[in-house]
C-alpha positions in Angstrom: 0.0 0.0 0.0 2.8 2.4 0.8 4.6 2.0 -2.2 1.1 2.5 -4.8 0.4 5.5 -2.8 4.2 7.1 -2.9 4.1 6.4 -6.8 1.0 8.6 -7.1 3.3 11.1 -7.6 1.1 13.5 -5.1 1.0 14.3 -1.4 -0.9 11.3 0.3 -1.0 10.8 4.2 -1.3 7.0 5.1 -3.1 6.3 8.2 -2.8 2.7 9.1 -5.0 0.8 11.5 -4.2 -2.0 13.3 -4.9 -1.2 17.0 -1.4 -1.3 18.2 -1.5 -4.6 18.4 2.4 -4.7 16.6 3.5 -2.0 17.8 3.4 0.1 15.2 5.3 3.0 17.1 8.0 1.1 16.3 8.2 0.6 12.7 5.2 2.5 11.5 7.1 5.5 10.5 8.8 3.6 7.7 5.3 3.1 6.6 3.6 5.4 6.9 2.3 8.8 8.6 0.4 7.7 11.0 -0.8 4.2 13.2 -3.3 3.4 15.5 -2.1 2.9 18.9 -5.0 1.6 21.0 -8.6 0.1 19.9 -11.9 1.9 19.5 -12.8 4.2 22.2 -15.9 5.2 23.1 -17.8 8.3 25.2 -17.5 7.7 28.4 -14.1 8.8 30.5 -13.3 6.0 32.9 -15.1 2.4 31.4 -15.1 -0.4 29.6 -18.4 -1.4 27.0 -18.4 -5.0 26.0 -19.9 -5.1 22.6 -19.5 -9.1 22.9 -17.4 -9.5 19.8 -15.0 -7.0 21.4 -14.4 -4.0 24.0 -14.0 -0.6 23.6 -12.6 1.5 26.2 -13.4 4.9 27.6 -10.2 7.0 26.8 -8.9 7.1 30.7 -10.0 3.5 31.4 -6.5 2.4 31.2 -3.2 4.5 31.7 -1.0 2.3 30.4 -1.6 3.3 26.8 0.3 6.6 27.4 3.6 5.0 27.4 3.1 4.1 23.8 2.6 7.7 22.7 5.5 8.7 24.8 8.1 7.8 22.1 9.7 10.4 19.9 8.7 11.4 17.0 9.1 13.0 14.0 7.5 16.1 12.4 5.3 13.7 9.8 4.6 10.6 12.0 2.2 10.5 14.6 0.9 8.0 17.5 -3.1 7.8 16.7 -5.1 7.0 19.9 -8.5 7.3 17.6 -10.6 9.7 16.7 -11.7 12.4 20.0 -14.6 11.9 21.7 -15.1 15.5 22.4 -18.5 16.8 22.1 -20.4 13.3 22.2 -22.0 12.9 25.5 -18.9 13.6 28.0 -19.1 16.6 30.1 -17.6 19.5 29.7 -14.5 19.1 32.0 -14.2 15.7 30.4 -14.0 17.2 27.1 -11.4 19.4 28.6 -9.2 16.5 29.5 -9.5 14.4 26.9 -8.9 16.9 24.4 -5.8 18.2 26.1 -4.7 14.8 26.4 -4.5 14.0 22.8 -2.6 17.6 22.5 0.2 16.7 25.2 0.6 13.5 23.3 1.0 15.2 20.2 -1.8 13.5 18.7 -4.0 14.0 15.6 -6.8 16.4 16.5 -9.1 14.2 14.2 -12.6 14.9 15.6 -15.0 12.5 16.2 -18.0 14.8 16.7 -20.5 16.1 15.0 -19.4 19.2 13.8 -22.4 20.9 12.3 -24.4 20.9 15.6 -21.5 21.0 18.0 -22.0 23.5 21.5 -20.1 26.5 21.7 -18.3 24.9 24.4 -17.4 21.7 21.9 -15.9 24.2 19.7 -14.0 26.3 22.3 -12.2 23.4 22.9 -11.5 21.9 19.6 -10.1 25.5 18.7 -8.5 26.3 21.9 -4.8 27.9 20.3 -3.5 27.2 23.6 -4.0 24.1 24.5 -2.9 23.0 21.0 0.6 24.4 20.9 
């Protein structure tokens, strides 16, 4: 996949998704741009929801994950924890932390909301310049 897209011969960023389950911190970055680190998560801050055929995990539901983002990185390669939960159902504080999360981990800020009928205080967050740098 890596090498149809380079031979495109235009600017392509490869997300690749396999839950961390090879650590693709690793060895991603001679892949691609950027790897999932973690499975799905879901909107809720500290749980776990069994779906039966798997789990999916509230983002603070287990700190152990944030070892894997603490590696280094490089300008174009990035740790993906999933898409934010912001503005779907946590509060606002909850919001907060997650969101600022995913900055200190130098994360992609791919939202996960919907961003037609987000609150104004959904998109305070997402757009908060300070948090972000």
């Amino acid at each position: 996949m890596r090498d149809a897209l380079y031979s495109a011969g235009r600017p392509i960023v490869f997300s690749m998704c396999e839950w961390g389950n090879n650590k693709p911190w690793e060895w991603g970055k001679n892949v691609g741009h950027l790897w999932r680190t973690t499975g799905d998560i879901t909107a809720c801050f500290d749980c776990v929801v069994d779906h039966g055929h798997m789990e999916v995990m509230g983002r603070d539901a287990n700190p152990g994950y944030a070892g894997r983002f603490s590696r280094t990185r490089r300008s174009r390669d990035w740790n993906d924890p999933d898409m934010m939960e912001v503005g779907n159902g946590l509060t606002v504080n909850e919001n907060r932390a997650h969101f600022s999360m995913w900055c200190m981990l130098t994360a992609p800020l791919i939202a996960g909301n919907d961003l037609i009928n987000m609150s104004k205080e959904t998109l305070e967050i997402l757009t908060n310049k300070n948090v972000i740098a």
